[in-house]
C-alpha positions in Angstrom: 116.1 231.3 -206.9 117.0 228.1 -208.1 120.6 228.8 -210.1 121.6 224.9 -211.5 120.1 222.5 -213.4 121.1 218.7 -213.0 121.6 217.3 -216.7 123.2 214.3 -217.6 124.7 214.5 -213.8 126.4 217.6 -214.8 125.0 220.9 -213.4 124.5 223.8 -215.8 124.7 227.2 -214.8 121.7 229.3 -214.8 123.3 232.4 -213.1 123.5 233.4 -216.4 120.8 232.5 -218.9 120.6 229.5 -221.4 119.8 229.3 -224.9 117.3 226.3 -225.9 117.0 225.8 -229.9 114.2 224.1 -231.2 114.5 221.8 -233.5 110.6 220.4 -235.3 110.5 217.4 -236.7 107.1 218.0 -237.8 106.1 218.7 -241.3 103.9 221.8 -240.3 105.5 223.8 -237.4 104.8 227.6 -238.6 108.4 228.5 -238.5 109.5 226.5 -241.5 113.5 227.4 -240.7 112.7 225.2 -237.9 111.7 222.0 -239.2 114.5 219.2 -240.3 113.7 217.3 -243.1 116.9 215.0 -243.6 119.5 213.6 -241.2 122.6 216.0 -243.7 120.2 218.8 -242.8 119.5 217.7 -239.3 123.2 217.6 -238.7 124.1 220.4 -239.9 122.0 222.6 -238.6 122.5 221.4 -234.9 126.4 221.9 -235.5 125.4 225.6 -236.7 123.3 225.5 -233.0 126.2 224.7 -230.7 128.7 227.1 -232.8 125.7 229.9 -231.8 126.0 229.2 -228.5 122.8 226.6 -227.6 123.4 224.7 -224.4 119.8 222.7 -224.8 118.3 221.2 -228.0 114.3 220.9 -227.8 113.4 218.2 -230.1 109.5 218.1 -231.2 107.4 216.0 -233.2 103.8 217.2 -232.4 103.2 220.7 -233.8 101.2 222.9 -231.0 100.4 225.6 -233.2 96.8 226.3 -233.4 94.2 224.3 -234.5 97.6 221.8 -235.5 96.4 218.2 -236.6 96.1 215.8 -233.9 98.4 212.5 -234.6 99.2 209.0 -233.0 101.7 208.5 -230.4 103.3 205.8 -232.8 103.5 209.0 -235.4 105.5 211.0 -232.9 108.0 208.4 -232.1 108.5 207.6 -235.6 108.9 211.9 -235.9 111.6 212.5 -232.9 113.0 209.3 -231.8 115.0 208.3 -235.0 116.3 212.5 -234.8 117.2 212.2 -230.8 119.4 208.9 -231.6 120.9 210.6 -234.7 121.8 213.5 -232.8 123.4 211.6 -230.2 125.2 209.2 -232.3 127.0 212.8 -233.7 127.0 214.9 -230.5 127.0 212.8 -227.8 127.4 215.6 -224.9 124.9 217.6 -226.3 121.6 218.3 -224.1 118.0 217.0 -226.0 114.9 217.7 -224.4 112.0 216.1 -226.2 108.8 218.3 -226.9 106.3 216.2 -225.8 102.9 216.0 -222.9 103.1 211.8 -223.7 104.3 209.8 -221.5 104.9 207.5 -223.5 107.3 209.4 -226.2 108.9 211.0 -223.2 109.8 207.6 -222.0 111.2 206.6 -225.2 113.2 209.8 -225.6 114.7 210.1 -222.6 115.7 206.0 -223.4 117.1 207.3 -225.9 119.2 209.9 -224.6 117.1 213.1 -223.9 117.4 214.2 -220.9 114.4 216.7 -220.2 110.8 216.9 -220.9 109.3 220.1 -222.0 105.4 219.5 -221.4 102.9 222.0 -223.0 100.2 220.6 -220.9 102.4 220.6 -217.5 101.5 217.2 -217.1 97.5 217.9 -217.3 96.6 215.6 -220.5 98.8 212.3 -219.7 98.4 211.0 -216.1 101.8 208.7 -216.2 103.9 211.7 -217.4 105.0 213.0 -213.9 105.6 209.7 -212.8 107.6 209.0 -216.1 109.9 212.2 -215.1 110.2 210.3 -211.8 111.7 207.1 -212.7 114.0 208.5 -215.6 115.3 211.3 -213.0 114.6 214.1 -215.7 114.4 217.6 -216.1 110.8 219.2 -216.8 109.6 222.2 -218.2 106.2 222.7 -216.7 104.3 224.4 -219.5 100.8 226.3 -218.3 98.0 226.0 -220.7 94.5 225.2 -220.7 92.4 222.4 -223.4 94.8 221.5 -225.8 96.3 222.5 -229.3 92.8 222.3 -230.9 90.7 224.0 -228.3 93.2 226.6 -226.8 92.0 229.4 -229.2 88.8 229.1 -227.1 90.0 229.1 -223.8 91.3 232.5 -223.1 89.0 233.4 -220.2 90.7 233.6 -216.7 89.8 234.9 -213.3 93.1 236.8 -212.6 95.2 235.6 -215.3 98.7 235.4 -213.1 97.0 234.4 -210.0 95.6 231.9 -211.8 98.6 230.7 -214.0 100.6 230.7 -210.2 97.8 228.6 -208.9 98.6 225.5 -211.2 102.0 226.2 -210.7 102.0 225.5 -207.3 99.7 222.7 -207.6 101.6 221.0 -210.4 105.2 221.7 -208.6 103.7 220.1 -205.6 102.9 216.8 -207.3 106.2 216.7 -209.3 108.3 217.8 -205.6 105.8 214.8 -204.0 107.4 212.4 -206.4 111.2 213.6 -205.9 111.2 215.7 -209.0 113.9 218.6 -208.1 114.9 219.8 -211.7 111.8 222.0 -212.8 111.4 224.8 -214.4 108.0 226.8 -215.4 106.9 228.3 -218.6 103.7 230.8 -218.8 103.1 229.4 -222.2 103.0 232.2 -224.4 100.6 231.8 -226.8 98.8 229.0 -225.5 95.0 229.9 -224.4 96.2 233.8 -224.1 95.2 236.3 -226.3 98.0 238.9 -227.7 97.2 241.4 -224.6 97.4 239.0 -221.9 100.6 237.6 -223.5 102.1 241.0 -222.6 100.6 241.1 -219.4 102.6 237.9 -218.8 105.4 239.0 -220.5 105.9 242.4 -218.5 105.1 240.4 -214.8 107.1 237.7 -215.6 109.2 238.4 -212.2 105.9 237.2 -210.4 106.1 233.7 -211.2 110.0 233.9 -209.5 108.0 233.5 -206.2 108.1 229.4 -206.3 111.9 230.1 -206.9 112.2 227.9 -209.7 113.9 228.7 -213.5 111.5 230.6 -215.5 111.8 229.6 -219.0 110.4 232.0 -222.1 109.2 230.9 -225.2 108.3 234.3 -227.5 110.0 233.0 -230.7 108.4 234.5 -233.7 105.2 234.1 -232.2 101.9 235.7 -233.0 102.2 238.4 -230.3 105.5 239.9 -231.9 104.2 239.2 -235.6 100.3 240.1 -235.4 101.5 243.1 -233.6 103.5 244.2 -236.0 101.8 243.2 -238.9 104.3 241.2 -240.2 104.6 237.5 -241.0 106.6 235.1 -238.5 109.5 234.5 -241.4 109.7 238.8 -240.9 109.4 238.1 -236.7 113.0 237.8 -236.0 113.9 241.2 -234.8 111.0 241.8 -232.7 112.1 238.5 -231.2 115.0 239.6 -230.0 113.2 242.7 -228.3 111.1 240.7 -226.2 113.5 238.1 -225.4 115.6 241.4 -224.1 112.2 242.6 -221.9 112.3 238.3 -221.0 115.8 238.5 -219.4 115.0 241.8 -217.8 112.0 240.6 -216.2 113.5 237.1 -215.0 113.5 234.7 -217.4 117.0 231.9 -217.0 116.2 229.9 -220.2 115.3 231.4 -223.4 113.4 229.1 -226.2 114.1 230.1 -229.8 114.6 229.0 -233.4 117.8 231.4 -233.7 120.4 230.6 -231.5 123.0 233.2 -232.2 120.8 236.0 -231.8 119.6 235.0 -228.7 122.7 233.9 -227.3 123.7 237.6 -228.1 121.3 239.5 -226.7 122.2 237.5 -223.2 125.6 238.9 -223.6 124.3 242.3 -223.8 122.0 241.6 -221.1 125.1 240.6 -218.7 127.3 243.1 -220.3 124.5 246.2 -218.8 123.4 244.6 -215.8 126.4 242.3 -214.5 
């Protein structure tokens, strides 16, 4: 199992896991906490990050929620760019991956001092992308789902759902490995084209994705599978959150994806306190 990642030149240490904070600069992400509205609120609320314990920042500008609206690439830079420079200008050792499957926004952001690319699609809906984490030497979270944002909902059937999720893992490693990409890591997608009960399917075989010996990244954060469940609403989802981000670490995952840092970053101390 993979155990460093290569940011910036510097190698972070996955032997124990990471905290990434998302930060939306969209002006309909469901988690309305998330979403940064002004640069004093921007900055401030990625100082309260790193005090929490974040070691990446995940900057997005295209909501993927379902049935989200579909906007312009020129949109999205307008959305993230302007935050990623911001950010730097304040913090400029922190760690930005930009949310994106463009090649074109990824290309920018890492420009402008990003880092990482974490692709919903895994590099399925923009041909240039892999060859865009190529040239810049990035990081890349290779993101499993099928259609898009607007046609996911639809496209829950699957042969043998892990098999089948392992299968374009391997396939999509093999092109980014092809091209001299060495710093992936792989997300099931939780949420994307998977219905609640094959979420926790994922969720509880998460160790069989550890196979292609790569970081496994999990991105449960208030989600629909911890909310829906409980009947709640995703403002009330932070404590069942932290449950499955617990099962997560327990079943394998390195990087965990969340709109609250401190909480996460605490239940990986736990984690290592019981099983270190």
């Amino acid at each position: 199992m993979k155990k460093t990642l290569n940011l910036k030149g510097k190698l972070i240490d996955l032997s124990t896991p990471i905290v990434m904070g998302i930060l939306n600069a969209t002006p309909d992400s469901f988690h309305m906490e998330s979403r940064v509205a002004s640069d004093i609120a921007l900055l401030s609320r990625v100082e309260k990050m790193l005090h929490d314990g974040v070691t990446i920042l995940d900057i997005g500008g295209y909501s993927s929620r379902p049935d989200a609206t579909d906007i312009s690439i020129q949109e999205e830079l307008n959305r993230t760019i302007p935050v990623i420079e911001q950010i730097i200008k304040s913090f400029p050792e922190v760690y930005i991956s930009i949310d994106t499957f463009r090649s074109e926004v990824a290309q920018s952001a890492l420009e402008s001092g990003a880092c990482m690319v974490n692709d919903i699609s895994g590099g399925t809906l923009d041909d240039h992308m892999f060859q865009t984490i190529a040239d810049n030497s990035a990081a890349y979270i290779c993101m499993h789902m099928k259609g898009t944002p607007q046609t996911m909902k639809q496209m829950t059937h699957y042969d043998n759902l892990l098999m089948d999720i392992m299968d374009f893992f391997v396939m999509q490693t093999n092109k980014l490995k092809s091209l001299g990409v060495s710093d992936i890591l792989l997300d099931p997608g939780f949420g994307f084209a998977k219905t609640i009960d094959q979420n926790y399917e994922i969720l509880q075989n998460l160790q069989y994705f550890q196979q292609l010996k790569l970081p496994l990244l999990a991105g449960l954060s208030r989600k629909s599978m911890i909310y829906n469940t409980l009947n709640i609403s995703p403002v009330e989802a932070l404590n069942g959150t932290t449950a499955l981000n617990m099962v997560a670490l327990m079943n394998g995952a390195q990087i965990l994806r969340v709109h609250d840092v401190k909480e996460a970053a605490e239940a990986i101390k736990l984690y290592k306190a019981t099983y270190s």
